[in-house]
N, C-alpha and C positions, 0 to 999 in steps of 0.2 A: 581655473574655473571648473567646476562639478558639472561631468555630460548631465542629460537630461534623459530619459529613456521612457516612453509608453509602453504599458499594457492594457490587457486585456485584449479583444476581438469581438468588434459589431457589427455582424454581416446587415447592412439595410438601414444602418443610422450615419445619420455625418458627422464625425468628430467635432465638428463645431458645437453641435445644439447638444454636448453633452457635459457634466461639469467634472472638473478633475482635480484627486486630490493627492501631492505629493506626499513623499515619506522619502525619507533620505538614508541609505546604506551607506554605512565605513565599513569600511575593515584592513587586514592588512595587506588585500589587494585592490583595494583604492578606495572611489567613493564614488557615487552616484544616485539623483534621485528619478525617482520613479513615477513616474504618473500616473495613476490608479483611474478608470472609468466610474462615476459616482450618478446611477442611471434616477431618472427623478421617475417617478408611478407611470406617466404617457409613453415614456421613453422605453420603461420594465417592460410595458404591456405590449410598444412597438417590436421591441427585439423579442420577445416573446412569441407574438404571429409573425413574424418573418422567418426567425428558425423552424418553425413549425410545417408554414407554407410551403420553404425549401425541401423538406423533408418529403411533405406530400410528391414533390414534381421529381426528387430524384433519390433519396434514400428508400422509401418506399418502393418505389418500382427496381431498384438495385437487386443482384442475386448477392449472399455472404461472400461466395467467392469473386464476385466483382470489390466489393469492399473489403474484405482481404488484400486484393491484390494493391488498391490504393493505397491503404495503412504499410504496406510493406514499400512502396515507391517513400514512403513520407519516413518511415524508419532507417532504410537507407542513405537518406541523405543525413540524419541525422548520425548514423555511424558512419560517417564521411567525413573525417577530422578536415578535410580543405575546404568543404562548406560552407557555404558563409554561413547559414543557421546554426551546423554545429562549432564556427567558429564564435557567434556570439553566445550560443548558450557557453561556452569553456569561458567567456569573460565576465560573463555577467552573475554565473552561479557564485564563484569563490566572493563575489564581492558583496551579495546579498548574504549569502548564508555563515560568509566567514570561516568556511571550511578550507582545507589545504589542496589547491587547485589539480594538481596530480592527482591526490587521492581521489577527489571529485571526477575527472577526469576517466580514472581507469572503471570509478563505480557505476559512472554511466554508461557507459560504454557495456557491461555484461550487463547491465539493468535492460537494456535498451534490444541486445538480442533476445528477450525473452518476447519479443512482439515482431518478430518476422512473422512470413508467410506459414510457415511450417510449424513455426509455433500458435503461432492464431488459428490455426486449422486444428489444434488439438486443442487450446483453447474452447473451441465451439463443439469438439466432439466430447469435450469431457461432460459436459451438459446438456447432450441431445447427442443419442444414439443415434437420430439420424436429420443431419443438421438443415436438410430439407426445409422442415418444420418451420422454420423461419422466411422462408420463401415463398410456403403456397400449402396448401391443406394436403396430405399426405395421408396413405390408410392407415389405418389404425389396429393395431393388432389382434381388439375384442369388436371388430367393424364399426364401419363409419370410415370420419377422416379425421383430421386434429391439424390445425395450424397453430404457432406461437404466436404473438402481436405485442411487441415491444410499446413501451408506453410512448405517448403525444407526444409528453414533455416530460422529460426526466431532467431535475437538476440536482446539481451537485455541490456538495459544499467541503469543500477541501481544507484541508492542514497544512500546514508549514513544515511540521516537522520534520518530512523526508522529499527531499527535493526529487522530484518526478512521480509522486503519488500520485497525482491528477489520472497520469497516463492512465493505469487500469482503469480506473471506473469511464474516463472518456471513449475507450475501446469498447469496452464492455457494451455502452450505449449506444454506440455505432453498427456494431454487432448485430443488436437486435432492432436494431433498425428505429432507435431514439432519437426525436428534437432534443438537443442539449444546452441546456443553462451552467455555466459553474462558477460559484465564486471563489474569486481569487483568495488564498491565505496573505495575510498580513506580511507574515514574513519570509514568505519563498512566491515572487506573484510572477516569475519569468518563465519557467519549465511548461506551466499550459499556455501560458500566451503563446510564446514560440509556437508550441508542439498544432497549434489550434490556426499560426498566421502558413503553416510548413502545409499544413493538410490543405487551406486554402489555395495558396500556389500553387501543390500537386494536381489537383481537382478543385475549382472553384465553386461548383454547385457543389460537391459536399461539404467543401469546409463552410457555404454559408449555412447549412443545417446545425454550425456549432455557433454557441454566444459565448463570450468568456468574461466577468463583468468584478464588481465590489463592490462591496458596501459594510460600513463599519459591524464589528461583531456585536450582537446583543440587540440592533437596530432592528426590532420587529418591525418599524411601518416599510423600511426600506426593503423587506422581503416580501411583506405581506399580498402584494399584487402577484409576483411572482409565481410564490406557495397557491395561492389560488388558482392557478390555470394549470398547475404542473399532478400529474397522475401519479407521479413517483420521486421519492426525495430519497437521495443518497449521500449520507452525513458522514465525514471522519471528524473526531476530534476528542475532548476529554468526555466525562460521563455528563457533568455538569451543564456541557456548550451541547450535546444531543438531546438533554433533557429539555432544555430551550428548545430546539430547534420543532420536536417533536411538538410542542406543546401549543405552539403558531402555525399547525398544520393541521385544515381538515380532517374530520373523522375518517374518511372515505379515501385520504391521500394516501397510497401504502409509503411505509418508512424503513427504511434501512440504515440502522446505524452502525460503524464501527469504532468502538472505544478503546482506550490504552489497555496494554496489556504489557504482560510482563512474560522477558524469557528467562531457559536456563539453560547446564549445557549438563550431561553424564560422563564419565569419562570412566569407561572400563579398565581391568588390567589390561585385557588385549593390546591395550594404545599405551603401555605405558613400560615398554624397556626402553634401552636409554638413547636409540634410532625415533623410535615412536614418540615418546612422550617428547620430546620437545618438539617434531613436526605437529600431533596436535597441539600442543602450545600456540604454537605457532598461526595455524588457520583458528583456530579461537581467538587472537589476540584480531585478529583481520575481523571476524563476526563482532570483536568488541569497538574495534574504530571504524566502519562502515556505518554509514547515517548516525555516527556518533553517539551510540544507543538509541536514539531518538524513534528507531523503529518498533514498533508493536511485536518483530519478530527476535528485538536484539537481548542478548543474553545479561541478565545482570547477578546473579547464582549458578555457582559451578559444584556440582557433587564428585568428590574423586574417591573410588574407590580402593581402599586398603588392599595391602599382600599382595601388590607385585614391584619387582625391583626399583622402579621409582617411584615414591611415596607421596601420600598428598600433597606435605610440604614441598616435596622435591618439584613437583609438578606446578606449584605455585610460585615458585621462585622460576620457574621455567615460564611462564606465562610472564612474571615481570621483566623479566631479560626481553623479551617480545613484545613487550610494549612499549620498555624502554623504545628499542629500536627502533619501532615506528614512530616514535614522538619525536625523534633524529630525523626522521626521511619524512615526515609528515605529520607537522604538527600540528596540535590541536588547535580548535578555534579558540580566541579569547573570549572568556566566561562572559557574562551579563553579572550586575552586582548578585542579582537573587543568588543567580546560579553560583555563582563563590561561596556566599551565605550558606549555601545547602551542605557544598563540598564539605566545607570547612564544620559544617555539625557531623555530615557523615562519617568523615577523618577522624573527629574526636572522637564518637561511640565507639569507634574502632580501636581508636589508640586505649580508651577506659577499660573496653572488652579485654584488650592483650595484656593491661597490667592488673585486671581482676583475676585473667582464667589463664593458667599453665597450660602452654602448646599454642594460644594465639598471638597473632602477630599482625602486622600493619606493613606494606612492602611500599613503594613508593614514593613519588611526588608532591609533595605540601601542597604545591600550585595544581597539577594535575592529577593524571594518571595513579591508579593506588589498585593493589590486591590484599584486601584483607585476607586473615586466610585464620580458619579454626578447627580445631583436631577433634569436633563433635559435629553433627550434622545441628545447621543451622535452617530457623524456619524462610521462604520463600519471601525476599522483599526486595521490591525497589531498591537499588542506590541513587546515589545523587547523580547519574552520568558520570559524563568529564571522563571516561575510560575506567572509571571504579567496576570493582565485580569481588563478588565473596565466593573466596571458595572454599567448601566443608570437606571433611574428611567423613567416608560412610564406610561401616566395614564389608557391605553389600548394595551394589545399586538399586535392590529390592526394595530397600528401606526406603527411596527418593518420593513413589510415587503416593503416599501417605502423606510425607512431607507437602506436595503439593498441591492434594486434594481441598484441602481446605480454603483454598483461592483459588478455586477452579470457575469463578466467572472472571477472571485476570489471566487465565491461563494463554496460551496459545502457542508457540512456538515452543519444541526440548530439543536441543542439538545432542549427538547420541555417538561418541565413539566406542564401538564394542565388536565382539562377531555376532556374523548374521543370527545367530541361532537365537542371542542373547537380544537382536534388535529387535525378533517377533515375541519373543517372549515379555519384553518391557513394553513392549505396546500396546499389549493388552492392559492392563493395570495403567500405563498413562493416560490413555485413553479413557479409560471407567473414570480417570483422577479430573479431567476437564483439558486434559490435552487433544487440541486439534490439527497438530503438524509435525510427525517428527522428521526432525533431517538430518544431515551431517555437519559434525562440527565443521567448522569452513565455511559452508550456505546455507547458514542460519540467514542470513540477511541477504540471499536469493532466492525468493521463493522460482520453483517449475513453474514453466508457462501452465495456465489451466489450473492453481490449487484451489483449495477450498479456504480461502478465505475466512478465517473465523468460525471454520467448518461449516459453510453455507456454500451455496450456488453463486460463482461470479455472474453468469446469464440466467438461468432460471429461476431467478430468483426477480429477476427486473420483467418477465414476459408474464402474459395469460395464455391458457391457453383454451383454445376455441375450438367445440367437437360438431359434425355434424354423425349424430347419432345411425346406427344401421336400420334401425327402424325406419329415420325420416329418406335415409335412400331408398331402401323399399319400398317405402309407399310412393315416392315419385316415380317412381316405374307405371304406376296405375295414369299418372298421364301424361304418359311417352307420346310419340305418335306408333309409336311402334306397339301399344298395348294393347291386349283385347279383351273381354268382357269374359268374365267365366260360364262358362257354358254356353258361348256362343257359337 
């Protein structure tokens, strides 16, 4: 018999008086269906004053570093493999997501240290010099004071695609001291429920300040109450599903979206004698099977730069040996029909390319895993996923940031093996190209606590901020009790 499993989180409603809709998970670590919260307009608009309420009586009045301190007791327990939280998220991810339970296992695990105490404290400083700001009106340096004011209601609408997305934007909102709405992704709806019933338990007035809810994609009346009360909406998903979301939102509602993007990686001679070039292989091939490309930051184009002792091809064959491997120790999930269909035209272009053009080649898996690989630099494109990646041959990494500029609103993450001298040098030019992050090959697919995001403000971007001018202090000095009349 197939367990049965809830989500979501509704601090102030009764499971009873709400209706629920299953979706059933296989995969090849089991099967289970889920029961999704399906909140009807009174219900939206209940949990909606209720997280709100909560916030007034105890998020509000909170200092950040009281709220730090909670998020870090709720993080903890979650990197506590004996856990019972962290022992169901380790059961219940493999079998929604269909990922290889191990893999999943160690990715959460460094995903999840990036939101300690110590990291959330740089978090908040990367965004406010002085993190005060969010606690109470502060001087201001051209005088006066300045406080930030997180919004009422911030919600959020999440993706599937990388199981523990949720977490940042939920922090974030906690942060600055936001009511939280978020809906569940269709196909990953465990990692905020958990992370939302953990915060609960840690602290029960603050986890009632979060709602964690669903409702079908596309279903504008089922948002519509929602979007109406909420001051700020925070979107991940394709271009298409933000343009929606954007378009069922008040004029006045500010909107934050973030859409697909695409990565790539550089790979200098520096990294490439024959010690080097297969250890970047190596942490490249980890950036390529981590959220199974699926992430905004995951690399799907590899530029290798000519003249030094391992060659582009060499370096490509070096990367398949690396994939192979992991597809040994941790295989891939099983495709979706689409997703085969894709592979399987990606695969072709590839295999057409290598018998049109001398020096390319096709390295891999029928069914999976593949390195195209071409001995001219190739233009910046998606692959199919499924562990594919093209990699070009450039006879200078100079050439790459050209290459890229021209889908510089796709841009976002370059993973960069080279020396320092040559990593500020390229940054300049990646950057003017619509590059917002560069890293290292290996944690392309962990961002630093505190990045920018899409090159934007993870917190300052969700606050206002509120002055009281030096003038209007001055002139309240005129009726102190302590004032006295001029010339008296």
């Amino acid at each position: 018999m197939t367990r049965t499993w809830r989500a979501g989180h509704l601090p102030g409603l009764a499971p009873d008086g709400v209706a629920w809709r299953t979706l059933r998970f296989a995969s090849r670590a089991g099967a289970i269906d889920v029961e999704l919260p399906v909140l009807a307009d009174a219900a939206m608009q209940a949990l909606a004053t209720a997280v709100q309420a909560a916030a007034r009586e105890t998020l509000h009045r909170m200092t950040v570093d009281a709220i730090v301190r909670v998020l870090d007791r709720v993080v903890a327990r979650f990197l506590d493999a004996a856990d019972p939280l962290r022992r169901e998220l380790d059961e219940l991810l493999p079998i929604v997501t269909g990922h290889d339970a191990e893999r999943l296992r160690l990715q959460t695990t460094a995903y999840l240290k990036a939101f300690r105490a110590p990291q959330l404290h740089r978090f908040v400083a990367e965004d406010f010099a002085n993190p005060k700001l969010l606690d109470g009106f502060q001087p201001a340096v051209k005088g006066g004071a300045v406080r930030a004011f997180g919004p009422r209601l911030l919600v959020h609408s999440w993706a599937g695609n990388v199981a523990g997305l949720p977490l940042w934007s939920l922090v974030s909102g906690l942060l600055v001291k936001a009511a939280s709405i978020g809906k569940l992704p269709s196909a990953e709806p465990v990692f905020a429920s958990l992370f939302a019933r953990g915060l609960a338990d840690v602290d029960p007035a603050l986890g009632a300040c979060v709602g964690v809810v669903w409702w079908q994609g596309g279903d504008a009346a089922a948002a519509a109450s929602l979007y109406a009360q909420a001051d700020c909406v925070l979107a991940y998903g394709g271009n298409a599903a933000l343009a929606e979301i954007r378009a069922q939102l008040p004029v006045t509602t500010r909107f934050l979206g973030y859409g697909h993007k695409v990565g790539a990686a550089l790979v200098g001679r520096a990294a490439l004698d024959a010690v080097k070039g297969v250890e970047t292989a190596r942490r490249l091939a980890l950036d390529l099977v981590r959220h199974e490309q699926q992430g905004c930051y995951s690399p799907h184009a590899v530029y290798v730069e000519r003249g030094a002792r391992v060659d582009p091809r060499g370096f490509a064959q070096y990367l398949a040996a690396e994939l192979a491997n992991l597809e040994r120790r941790h295989p891939a999930p099983e495709l979706a029909l689409g997703e085969s269909a894709a592979l399987a035209a990606w695969r072709q272009a590839a295999e057409w390319r290598a018998m049109a053009h001398e020096g390319a080649e096709l390295i891999g898996d029928a069914a999976g895993w593949s390195v195209a690989f071409a001995d001219a630099a190739m233009a910046l494109a998606p692959t199919a996923g499924a562990r594919c990646v093209q990699v070009s041959a450039v006879d200078a990494l100079d050439e790459v940031p050209a290459l890229l500029a021209p889908h510089a609103a796709y841009l976002q993450t370059v993973g960069v093996a080279t020396t320092p001298e040559e990593l500020y040098r390229l940054a300049e030019p990646l950057g003017a190209a619509g590059v917002t992050r560069v890293a290292p090959i290996g944690g392309m697919t962990q961002p630093e606590a505190g990045w920018h995001h899409d090159g934007r403000f993870n917190l300052a971007d969700l606050v206002r901020m509120v002055e009281i001018e030096g003038a209007a202090e001055r002139a309240a000095d005129r009726f102190a009790p302590y004032a006295e009349e001029e010339g008296a």
